[in-house]
TORKOL-4160 file (C-alpha; in steps of 0.2 Angstrom, whole numbers, padded with zeros to 4 digits, m for minus):
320
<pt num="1" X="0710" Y="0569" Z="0248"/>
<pt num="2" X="0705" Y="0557" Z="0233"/>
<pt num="3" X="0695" Y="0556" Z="0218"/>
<pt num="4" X="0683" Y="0564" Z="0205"/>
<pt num="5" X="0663" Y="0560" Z="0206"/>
<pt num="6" X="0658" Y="0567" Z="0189"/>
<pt num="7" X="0668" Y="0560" Z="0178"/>
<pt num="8" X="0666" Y="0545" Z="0191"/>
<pt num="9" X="0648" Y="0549" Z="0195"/>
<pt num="10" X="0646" Y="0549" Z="0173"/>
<pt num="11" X="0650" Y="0530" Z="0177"/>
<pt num="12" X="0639" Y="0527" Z="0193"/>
<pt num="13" X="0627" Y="0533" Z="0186"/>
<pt num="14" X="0631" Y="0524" Z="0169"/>
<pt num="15" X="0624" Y="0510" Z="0178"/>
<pt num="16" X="0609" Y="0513" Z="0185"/>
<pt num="17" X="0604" Y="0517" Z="0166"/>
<pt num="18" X="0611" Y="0500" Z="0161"/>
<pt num="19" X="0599" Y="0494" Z="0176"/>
<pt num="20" X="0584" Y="0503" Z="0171"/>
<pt num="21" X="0586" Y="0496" Z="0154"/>
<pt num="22" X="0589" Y="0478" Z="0161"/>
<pt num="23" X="0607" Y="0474" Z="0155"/>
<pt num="24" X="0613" Y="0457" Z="0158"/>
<pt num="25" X="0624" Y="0466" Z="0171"/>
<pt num="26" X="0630" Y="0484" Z="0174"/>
<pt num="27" X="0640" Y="0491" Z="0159"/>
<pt num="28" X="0656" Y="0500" Z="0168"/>
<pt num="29" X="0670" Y="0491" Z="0176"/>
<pt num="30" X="0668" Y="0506" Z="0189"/>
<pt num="31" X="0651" Y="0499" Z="0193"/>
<pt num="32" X="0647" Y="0484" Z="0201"/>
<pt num="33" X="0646" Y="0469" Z="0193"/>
<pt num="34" X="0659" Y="0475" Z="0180"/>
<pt num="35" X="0671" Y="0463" Z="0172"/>
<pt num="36" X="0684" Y="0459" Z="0186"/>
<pt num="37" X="0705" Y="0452" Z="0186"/>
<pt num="38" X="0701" Y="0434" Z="0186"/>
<pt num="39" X="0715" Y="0423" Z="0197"/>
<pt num="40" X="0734" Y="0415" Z="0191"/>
<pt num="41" X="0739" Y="0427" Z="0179"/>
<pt num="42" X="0760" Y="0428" Z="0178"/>
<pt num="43" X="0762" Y="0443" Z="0185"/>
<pt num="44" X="0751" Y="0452" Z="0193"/>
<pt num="45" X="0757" Y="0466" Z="0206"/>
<pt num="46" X="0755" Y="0461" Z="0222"/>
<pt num="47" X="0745" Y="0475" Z="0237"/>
<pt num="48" X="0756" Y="0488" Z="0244"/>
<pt num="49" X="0764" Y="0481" Z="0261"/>
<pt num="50" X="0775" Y="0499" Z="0262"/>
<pt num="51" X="0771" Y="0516" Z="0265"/>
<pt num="52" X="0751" Y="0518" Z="0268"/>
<pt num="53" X="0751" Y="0535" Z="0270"/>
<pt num="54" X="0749" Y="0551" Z="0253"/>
<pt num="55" X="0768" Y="0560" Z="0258"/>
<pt num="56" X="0776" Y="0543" Z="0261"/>
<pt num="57" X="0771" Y="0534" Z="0244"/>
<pt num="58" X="0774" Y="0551" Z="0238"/>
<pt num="59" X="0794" Y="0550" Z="0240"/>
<pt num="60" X="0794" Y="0531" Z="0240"/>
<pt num="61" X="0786" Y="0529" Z="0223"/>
<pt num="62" X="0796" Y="0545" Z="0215"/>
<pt num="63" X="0812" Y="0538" Z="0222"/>
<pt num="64" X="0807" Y="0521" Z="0213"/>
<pt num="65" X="0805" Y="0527" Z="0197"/>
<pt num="66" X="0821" Y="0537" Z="0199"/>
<pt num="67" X="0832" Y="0521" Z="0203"/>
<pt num="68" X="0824" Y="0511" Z="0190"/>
<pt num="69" X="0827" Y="0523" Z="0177"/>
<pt num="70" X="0809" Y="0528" Z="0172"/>
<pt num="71" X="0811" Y="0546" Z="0179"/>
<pt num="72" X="0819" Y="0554" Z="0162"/>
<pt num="73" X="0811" Y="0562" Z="0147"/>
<pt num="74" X="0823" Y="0547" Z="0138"/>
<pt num="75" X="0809" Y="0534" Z="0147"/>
<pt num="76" X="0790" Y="0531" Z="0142"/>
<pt num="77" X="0779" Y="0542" Z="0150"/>
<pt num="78" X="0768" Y="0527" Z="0151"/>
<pt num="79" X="0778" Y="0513" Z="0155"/>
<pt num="80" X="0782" Y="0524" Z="0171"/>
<pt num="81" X="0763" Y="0527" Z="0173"/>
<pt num="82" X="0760" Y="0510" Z="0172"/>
<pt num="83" X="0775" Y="0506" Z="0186"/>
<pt num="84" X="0765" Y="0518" Z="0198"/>
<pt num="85" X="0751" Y="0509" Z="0194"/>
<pt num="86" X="0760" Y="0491" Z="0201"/>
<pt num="87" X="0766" Y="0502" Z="0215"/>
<pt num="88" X="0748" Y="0506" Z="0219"/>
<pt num="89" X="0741" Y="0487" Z="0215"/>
<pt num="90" X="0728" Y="0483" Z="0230"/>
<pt num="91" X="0723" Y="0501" Z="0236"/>
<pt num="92" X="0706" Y="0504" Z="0237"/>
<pt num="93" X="0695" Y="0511" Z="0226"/>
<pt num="94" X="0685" Y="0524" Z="0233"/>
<pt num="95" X="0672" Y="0534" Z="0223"/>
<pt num="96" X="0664" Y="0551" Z="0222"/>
<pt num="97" X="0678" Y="0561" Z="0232"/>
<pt num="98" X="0680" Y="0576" Z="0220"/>
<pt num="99" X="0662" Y="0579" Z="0225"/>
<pt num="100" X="0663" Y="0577" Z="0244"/>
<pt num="101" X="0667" Y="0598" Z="0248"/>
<pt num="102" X="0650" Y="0600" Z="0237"/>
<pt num="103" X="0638" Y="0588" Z="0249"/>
<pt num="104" X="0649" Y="0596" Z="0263"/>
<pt num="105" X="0640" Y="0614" Z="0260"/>
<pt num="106" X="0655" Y="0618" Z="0247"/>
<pt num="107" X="0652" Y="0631" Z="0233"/>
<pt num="108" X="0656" Y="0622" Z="0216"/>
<pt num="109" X="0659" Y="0640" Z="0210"/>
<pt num="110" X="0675" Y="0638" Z="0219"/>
<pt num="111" X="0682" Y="0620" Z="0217"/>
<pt num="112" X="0694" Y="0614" Z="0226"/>
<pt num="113" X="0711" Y="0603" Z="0220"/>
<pt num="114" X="0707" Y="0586" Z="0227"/>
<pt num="115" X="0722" Y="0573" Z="0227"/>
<pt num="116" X="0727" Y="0555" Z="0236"/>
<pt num="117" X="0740" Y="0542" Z="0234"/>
<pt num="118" X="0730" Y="0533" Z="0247"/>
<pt num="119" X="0712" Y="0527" Z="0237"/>
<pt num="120" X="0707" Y="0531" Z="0220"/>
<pt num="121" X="0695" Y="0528" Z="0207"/>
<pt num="122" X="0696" Y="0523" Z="0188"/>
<pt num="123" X="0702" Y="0541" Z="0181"/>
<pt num="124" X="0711" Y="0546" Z="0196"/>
<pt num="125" X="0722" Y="0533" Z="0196"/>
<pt num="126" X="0726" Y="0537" Z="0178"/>
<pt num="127" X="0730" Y="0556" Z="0183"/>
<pt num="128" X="0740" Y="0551" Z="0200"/>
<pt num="129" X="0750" Y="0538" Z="0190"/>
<pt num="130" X="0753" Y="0550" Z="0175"/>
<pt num="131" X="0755" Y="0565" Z="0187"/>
<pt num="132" X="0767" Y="0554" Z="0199"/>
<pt num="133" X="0777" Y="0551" Z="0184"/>
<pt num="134" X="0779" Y="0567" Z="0178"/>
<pt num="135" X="0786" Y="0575" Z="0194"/>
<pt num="136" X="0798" Y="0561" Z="0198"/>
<pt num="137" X="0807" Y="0567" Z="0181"/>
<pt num="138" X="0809" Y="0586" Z="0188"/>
<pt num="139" X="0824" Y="0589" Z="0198"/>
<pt num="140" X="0825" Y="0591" Z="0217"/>
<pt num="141" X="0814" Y="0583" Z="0229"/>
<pt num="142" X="0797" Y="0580" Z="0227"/>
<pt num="143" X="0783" Y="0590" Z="0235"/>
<pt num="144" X="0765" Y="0587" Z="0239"/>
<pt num="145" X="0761" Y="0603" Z="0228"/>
<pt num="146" X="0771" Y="0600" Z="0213"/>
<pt num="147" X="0761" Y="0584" Z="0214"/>
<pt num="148" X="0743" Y="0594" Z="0214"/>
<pt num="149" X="0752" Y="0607" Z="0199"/>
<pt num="150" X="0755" Y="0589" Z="0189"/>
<pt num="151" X="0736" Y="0584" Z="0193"/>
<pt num="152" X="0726" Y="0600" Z="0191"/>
<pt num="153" X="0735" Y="0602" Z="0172"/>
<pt num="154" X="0728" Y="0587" Z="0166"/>
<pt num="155" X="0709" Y="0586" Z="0178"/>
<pt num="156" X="0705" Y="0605" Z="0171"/>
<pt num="157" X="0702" Y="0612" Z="0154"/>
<pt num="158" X="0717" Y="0623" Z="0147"/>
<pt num="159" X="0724" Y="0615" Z="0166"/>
<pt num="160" X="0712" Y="0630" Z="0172"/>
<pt num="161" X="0705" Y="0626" Z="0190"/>
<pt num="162" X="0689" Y="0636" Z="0191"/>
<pt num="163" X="0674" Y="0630" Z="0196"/>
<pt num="164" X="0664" Y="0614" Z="0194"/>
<pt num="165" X="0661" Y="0616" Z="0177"/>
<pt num="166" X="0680" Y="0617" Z="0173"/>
<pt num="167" X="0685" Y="0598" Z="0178"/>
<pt num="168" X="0683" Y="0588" Z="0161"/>
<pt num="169" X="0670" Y="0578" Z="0164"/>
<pt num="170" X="0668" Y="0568" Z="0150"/>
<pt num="171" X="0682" Y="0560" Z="0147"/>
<pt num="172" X="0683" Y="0559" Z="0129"/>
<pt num="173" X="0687" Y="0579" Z="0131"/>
<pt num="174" X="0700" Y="0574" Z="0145"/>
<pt num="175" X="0709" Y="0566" Z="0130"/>
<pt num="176" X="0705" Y="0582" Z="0116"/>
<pt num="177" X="0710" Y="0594" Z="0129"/>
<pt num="178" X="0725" Y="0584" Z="0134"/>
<pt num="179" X="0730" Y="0581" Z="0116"/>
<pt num="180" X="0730" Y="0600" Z="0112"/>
<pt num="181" X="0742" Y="0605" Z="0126"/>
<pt num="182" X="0755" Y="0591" Z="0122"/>
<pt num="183" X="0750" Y="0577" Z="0136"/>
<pt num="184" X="0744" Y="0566" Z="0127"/>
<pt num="185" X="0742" Y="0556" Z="0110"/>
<pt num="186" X="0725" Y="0555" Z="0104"/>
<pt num="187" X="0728" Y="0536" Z="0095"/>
<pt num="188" X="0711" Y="0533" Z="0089"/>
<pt num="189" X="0713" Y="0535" Z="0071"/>
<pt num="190" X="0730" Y="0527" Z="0069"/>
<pt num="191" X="0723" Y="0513" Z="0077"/>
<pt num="192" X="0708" Y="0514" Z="0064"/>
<pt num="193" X="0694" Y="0520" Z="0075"/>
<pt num="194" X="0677" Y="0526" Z="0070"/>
<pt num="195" X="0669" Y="0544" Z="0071"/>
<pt num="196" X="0658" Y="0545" Z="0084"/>
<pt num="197" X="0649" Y="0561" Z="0084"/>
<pt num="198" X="0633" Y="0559" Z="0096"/>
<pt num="199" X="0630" Y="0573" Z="0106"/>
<pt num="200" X="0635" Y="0572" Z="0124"/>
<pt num="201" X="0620" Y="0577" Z="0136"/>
<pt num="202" X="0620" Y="0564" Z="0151"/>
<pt num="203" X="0626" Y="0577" Z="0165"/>
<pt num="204" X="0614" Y="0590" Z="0160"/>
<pt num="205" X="0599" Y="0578" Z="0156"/>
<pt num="206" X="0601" Y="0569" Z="0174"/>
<pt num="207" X="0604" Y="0583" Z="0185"/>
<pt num="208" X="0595" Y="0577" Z="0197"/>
<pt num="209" X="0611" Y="0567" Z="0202"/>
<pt num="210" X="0624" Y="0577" Z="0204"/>
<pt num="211" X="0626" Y="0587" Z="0220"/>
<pt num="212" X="0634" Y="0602" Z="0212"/>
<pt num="213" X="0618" Y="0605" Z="0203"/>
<pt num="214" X="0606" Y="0612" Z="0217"/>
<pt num="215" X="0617" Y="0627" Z="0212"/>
<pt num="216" X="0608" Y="0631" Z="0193"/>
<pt num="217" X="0623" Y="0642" Z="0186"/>
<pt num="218" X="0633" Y="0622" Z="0188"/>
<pt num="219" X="0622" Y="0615" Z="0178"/>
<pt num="220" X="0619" Y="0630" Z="0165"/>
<pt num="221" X="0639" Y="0630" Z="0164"/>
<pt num="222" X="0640" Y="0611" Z="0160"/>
<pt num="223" X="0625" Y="0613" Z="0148"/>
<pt num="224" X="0635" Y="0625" Z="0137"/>
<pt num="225" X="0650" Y="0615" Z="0139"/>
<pt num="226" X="0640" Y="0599" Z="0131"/>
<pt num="227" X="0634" Y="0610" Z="0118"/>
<pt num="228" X="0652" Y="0617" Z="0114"/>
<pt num="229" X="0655" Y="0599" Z="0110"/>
<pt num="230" X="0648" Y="0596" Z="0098"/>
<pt num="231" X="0653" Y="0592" Z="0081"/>
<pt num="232" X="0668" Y="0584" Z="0092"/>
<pt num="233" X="0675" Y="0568" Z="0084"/>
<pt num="234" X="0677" Y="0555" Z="0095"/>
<pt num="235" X="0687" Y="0541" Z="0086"/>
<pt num="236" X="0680" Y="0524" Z="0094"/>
<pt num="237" X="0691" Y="0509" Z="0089"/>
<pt num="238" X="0679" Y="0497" Z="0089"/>
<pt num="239" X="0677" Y="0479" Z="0100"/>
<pt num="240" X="0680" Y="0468" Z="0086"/>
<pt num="241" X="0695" Y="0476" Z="0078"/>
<pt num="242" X="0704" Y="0477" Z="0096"/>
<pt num="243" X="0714" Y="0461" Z="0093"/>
<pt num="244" X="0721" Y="0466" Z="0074"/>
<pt num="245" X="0726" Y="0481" Z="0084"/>
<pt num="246" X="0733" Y="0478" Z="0101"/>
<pt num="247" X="0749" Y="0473" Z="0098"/>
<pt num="248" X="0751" Y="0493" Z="0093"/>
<pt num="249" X="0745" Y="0498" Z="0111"/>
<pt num="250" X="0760" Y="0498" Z="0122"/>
<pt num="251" X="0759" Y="0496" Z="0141"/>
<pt num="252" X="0756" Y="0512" Z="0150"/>
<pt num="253" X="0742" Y="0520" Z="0134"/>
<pt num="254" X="0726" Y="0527" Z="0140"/>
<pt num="255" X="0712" Y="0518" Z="0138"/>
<pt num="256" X="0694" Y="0525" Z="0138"/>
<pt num="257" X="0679" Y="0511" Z="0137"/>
<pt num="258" X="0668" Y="0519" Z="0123"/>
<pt num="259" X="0648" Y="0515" Z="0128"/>
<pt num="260" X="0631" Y="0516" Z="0117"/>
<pt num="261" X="0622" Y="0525" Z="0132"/>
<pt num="262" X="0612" Y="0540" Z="0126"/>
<pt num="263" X="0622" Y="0555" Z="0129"/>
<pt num="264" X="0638" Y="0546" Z="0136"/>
<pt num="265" X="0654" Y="0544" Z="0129"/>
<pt num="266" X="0662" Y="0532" Z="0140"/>
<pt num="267" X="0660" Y="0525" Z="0157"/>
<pt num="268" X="0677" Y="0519" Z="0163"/>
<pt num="269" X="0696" Y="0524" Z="0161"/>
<pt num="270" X="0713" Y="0514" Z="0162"/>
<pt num="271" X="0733" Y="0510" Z="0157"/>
<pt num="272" X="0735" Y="0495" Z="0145"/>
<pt num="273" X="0746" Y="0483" Z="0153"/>
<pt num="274" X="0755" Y="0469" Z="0145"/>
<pt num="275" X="0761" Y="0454" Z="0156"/>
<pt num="276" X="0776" Y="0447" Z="0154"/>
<pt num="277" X="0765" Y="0433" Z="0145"/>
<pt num="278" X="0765" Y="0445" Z="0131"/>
<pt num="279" X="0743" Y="0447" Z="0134"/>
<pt num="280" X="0736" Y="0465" Z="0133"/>
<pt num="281" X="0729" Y="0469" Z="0150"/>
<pt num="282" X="0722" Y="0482" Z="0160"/>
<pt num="283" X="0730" Y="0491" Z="0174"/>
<pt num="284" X="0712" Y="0500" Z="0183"/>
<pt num="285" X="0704" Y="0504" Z="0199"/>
<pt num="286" X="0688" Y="0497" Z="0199"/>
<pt num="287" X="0675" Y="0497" Z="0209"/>
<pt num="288" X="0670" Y="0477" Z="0205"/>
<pt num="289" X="0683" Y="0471" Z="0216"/>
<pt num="290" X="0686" Y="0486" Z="0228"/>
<pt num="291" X="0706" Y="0490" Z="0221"/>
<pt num="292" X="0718" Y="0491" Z="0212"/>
<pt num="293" X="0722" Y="0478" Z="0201"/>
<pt num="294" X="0727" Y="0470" Z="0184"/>
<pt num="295" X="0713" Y="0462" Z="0174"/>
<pt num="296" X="0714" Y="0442" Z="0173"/>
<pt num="297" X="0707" Y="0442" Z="0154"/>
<pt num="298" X="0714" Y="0452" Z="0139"/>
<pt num="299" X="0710" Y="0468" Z="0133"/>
<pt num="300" X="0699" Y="0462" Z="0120"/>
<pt num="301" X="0688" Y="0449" Z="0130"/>
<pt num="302" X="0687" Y="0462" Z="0145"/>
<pt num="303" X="0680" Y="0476" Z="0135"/>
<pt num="304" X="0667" Y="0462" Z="0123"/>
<pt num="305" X="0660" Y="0457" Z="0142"/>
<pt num="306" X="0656" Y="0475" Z="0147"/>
<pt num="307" X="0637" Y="0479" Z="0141"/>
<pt num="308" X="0632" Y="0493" Z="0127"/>
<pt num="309" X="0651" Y="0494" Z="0125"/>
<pt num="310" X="0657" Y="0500" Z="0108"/>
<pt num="311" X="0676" Y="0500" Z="0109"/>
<pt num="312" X="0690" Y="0510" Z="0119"/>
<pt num="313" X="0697" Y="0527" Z="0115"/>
<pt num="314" X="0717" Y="0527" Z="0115"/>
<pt num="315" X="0728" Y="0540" Z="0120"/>
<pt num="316" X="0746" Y="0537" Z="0123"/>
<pt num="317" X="0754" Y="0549" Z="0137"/>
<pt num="318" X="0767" Y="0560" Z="0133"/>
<pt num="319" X="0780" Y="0570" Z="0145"/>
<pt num="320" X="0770" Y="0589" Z="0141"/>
């Protein structure tokens, strides 16, 4: 029960333009080849030698955040994102599983809520983390359906589970959408980001890739989704303004890695993280490197060595 392929499969894919268009190497750090956590750094989290099954991280990490004192609307949603996120250093990263019921004969008319504490990919994490998080501030003990409730809210627009075409693919509208409801921050033009306003037509103009789309009311849904984004202001903060800015992002923010790829917004998702060295990281599931990890370089020089990147989008959570 694990991740999200379009949102993931925006970033596969992501690639194989980069490739066709013969970057230096692939452009998101959910593809191969992406920027990876280089060795020595202070304080990186080390793999999971506990629980390895989804119900037994699930009461192991709530009850961490409990005794540590992150489990109160009084804490950082982030900073207790970000400690799941340590929790979870070293478990695979496994992508496409959102999609899996589709290949399997599934109707994406119908989507099913697909959730795992066990592997992830780069948004996943973020929502498990976040969603983990959440729950472990309600009373009583946690269940494995108030964990999906905390997931679906943030994975859907409106937190609607419908079909397909319901899951917020792009994820520059994961961070609207959230923002409208309450869960998030939208930090981009506090951090002095820049309008970006191209249209976003990747699904819709590669349909050819994505497995939902053999069924043509998908991809007719996801067209006028595109479309009723549009005049959407996505406000990039851009690659060489990240170090006058980074000391305002705080461990546990969302990031979003802005990209120039026709019809794209951004091709791969994360938590800042600062070390106890005081450097910017990033806390991310990536597929260069197979797992959970913290990133060996800062903020700034991870995000100038992915290709046609333009900047980050920033949100920082908030309790909902």
């Amino acid at each position: 029960m694990p991740d999200s392929p379009s949102r993931r499969d925006l970033i596969r894919h992501a690639a194989a333009v980069a490739a066709v268009l013969a970057l230096p190497f692939p452009l998101a750090a959910c593809s191969p080849g992406a920027p990876a956590a280089g060795a020595g750094q202070p304080d990186t989290p080390k793999p999971p030698t506990g629980p390895v099954t989804d119900d037994e991280r699930l009461a192991l990490w709530v009850a961490t955040l409990r005794a540590e004192g992150l489990a109160s609307p009084d804490a950082s949603l982030g900073a207790a994102a970000a400690r799941v996120g340590e929790l979870a250093a070293g478990t695979p990263y496994k992508a496409f599983t959102l999609d899996a019921y589709i290949k399997a004969g599934g109707d994406p008319a119908t989507e099913p809520l697909e959730v795992s504490l066990t592997s992830f990919d780069c948004v996943t994490l973020v929502e498990s983390c976040l969603a983990l998080a959440r729950l472990a501030a309600d009373e009583g003990a946690p269940t494995w359906e108030g964990f999906g409730r905390e997931v679906e809210r943030m994975r859907y627009r409106g937190g609607v589970r419908t079909s397909y075409a319901s899951r917020l693919h792009y994820f520059s509208e994961w961070i609207s959408d959230g923002a409208k409801r309450g869960l998030v921050q939208d930090l981009g033009a506090e951090l002095g980001g820049e309008p970006d306003t191209r249209p976003l037509r990747f699904m819709s103009a590669h349909g050819d890739r994505y497995a939902a789309f053999t069924h043509l009311a998908e991809w007719e849904k996801v067209r006028e989704m595109e479309r009723s984004l549009d005049g959407s202001t996505r406000m990039v903060v851009p690659t060489a303004r990240i170090p006058e800015v980074q000391d305002r992002i705080r461990t546990g923010d969302v990031l979003a890695f802005a990209t120039d790829i026709v019809g794209l917004d951004v091709t791969h998702a994360a938590f800042a993280y600062r070390t106890s060295d005081g450097v910017l990281r990033v806390l991310h599931a990536p597929l260069s490197g197979g797992v959970v990890e913290v990133t060996g370089t800062a903020l700034p020089d991870y995000v100038a060595a992915i290709g046609l990147s333009t900047g980050i989008l920033a949100a920082r959570p908030l309790w909902g």
